[in-house]
C-alpha positions as CSV (number, residue, x, y, z in Angstrom):
1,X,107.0,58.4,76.1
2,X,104.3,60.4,74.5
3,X,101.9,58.6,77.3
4,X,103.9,59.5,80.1
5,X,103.9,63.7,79.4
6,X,100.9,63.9,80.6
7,X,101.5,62.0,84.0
8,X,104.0,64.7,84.6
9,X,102.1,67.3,83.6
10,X,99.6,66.8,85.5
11,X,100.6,67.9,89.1
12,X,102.6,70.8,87.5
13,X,99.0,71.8,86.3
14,X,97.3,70.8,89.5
15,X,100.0,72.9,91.5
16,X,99.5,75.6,89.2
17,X,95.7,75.7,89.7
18,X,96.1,75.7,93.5
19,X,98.3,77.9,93.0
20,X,96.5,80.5,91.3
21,X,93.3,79.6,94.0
22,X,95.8,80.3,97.3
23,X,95.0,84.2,97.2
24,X,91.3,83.9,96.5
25,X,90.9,80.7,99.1
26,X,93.2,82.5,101.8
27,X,91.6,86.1,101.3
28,X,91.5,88.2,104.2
29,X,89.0,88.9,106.9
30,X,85.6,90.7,105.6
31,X,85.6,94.4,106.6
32,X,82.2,96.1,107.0
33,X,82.7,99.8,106.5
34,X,79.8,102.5,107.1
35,X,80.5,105.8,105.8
36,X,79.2,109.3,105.2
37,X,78.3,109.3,100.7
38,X,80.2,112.2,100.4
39,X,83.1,111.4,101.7
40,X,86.1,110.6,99.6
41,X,88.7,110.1,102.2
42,X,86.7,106.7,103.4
43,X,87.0,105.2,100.0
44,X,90.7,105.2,99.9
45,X,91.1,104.1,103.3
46,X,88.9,101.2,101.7
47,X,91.1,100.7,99.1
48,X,93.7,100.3,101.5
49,X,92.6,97.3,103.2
50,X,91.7,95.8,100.0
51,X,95.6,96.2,98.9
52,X,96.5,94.6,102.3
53,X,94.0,91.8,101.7
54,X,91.0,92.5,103.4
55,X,87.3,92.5,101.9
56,X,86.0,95.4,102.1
57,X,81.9,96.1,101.9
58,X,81.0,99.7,101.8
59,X,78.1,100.6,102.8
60,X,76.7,104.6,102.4
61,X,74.7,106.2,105.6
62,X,73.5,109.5,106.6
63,X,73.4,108.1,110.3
64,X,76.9,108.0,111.0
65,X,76.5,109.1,114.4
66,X,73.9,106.4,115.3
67,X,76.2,103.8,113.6
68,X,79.1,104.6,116.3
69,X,76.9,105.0,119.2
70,X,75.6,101.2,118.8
71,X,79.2,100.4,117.8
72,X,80.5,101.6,121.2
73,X,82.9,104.5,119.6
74,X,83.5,107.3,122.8
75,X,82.8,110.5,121.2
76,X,86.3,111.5,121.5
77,X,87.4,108.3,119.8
78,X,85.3,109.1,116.7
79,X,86.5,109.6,113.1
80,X,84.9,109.6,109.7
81,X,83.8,106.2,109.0
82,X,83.4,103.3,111.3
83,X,84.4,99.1,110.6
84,X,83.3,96.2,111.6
85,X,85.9,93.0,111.5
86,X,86.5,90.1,113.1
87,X,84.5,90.9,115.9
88,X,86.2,94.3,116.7
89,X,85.2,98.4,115.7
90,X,88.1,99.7,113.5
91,X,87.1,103.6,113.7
92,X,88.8,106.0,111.4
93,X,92.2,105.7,109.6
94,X,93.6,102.8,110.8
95,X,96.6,101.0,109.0
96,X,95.7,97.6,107.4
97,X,99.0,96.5,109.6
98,X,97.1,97.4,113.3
99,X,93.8,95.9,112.0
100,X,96.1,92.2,111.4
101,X,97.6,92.8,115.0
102,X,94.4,93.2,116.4
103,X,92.9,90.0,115.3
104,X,96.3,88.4,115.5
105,X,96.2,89.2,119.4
106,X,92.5,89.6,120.0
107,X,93.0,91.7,123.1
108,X,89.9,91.8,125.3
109,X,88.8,95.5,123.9
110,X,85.9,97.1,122.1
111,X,88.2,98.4,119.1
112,X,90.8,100.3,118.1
113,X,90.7,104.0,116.6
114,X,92.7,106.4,115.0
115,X,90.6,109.6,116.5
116,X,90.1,112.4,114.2
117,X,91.3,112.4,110.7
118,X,95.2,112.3,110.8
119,X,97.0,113.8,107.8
120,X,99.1,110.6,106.2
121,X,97.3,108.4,107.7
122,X,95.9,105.5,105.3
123,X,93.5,107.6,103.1
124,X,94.4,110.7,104.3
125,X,97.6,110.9,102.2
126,X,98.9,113.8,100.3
127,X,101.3,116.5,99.7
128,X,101.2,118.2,103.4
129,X,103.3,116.7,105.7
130,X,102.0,113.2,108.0
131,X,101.3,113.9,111.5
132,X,102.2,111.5,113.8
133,X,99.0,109.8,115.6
134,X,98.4,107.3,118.0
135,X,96.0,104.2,117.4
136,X,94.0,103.7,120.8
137,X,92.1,100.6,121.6
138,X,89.0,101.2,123.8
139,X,87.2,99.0,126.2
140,X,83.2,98.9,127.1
141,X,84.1,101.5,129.6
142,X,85.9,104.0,127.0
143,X,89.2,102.7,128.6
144,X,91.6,103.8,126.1
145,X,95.3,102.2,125.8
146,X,97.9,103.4,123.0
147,X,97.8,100.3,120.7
148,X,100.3,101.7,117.9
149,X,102.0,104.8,117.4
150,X,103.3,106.3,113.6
């Protein structure tokens, strides 16, 4: 009997293992986010993604502005910090939910972006009252179509 326990046991273990390796093997897309240094606002919206599953890699510039131009952001579009995932430009406070759509779909577009810095938006939470905001995708030619509304 004593000999057969461990037969059992071990695809109970093996199962456990894989188990336990599932999250790290099926983690989420890698997000590359370029922010301001000082800004605080970017870190949470980082933290965001990470709680939604996404790896996030921060990375601290003073050249924000030439960062969006040679992503393809329109002025108009722009927001605080600017992504890179999948393929696509996340600009500004995106939910980690529109980012999944996006490369769920993979519409023929640029990006998405939720333009300026909308109060409850992911990161931009607090004790003030959530406006509602739009998330835009945008084309090559700045073409912009309502993606998601909240």
């Amino acid at each position: 009997m004593p000999a057969t326990l461990p037969r059992l046991l071990a695809p109970l273990a093996l199962g456990l293992a894989l188990g336990t390796a599932l999250p790290a093997l099926a983690s989420g897309e890698e997000v590359t986010m370029f922010k301001d240094p000082n800004c605080g606002c970017c870190g949470k919206w980082a933290d965001h993604m990470r709680a939604n599953g996404f790896q996030v890699k921060e990375i601290a510039t003073r050249e924000m502005g030439a960062v969006k131009r040679q992503a393809g952001v329109p002025q108009e579009l722009g927001s605080c910090h600017t992504a890179k995932v999948g393929g696509y430009i996340v600009e500004g406070h995106v939910p980690a939910a529109d980012v999944k759509r996006l490369l769920a779909d993979k519409p023929p577009v640029v990006g998405v972006s939720a333009p300026g810095m909308p109060m409850g938006s992911p990161g931009m939470e607090g004790p003030y009252p959530a406006d509602r905001y739009d998330v835009v995708s945008f084309d090559r030619d700045g073409k912009t179509v309502v993606f998601a509304s909240h």
